[in-house]
N, C-alpha and C positions, 0 to 999 in steps of 0.2 A: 297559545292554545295548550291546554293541556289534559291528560288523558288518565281515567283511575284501572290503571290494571287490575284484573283479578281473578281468581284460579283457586287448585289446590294446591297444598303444597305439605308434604310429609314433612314433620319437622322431627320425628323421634329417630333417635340415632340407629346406626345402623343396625347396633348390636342390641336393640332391645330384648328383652329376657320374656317381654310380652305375647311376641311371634311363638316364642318356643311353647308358650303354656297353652296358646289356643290354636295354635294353627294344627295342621296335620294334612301330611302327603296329600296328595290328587293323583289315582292310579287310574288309569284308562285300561280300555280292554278292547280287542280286535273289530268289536260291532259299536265300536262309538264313534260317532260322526259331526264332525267341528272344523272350523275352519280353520286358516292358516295364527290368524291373530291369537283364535282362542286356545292353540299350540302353542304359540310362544308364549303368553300368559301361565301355562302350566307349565312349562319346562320353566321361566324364570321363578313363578311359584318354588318347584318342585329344588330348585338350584340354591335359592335363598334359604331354604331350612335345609339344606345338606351341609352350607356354608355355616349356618348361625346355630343348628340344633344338633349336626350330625345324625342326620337322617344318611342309611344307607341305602341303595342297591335293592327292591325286593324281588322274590321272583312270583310277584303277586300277577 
């Protein structure tokens, strides 16, 4: 028997220069309201283009 896996799968390297050009921060604010996932979602977000674009620190 056998079985056709399938899924998504990112294949652009890590260091794509494409993140840099269209992405941009995700800044939250005291009255936003989201769950645990959609936290860690934006902090990896938010972590990746600090790593790949040097995004700093705002005090937005």
């Amino acid at each position: 028997m056998s079985f056709a896996a399938t899924g998504c799968v990112n294949s652009s390297p890590a260091t794509d220069p494409l993140f840099c050009e269209t992405a941009s921060p995700i800044y939250i604010s005291a009255d936003d309201s989201f769950t645990d996932l959609t936290a860690r979602q934006i902090l990896t977000h938010n972590l990746t283009g600090h790593r790949l674009c040097g995004w700093m620190k705002s005090g937005k």
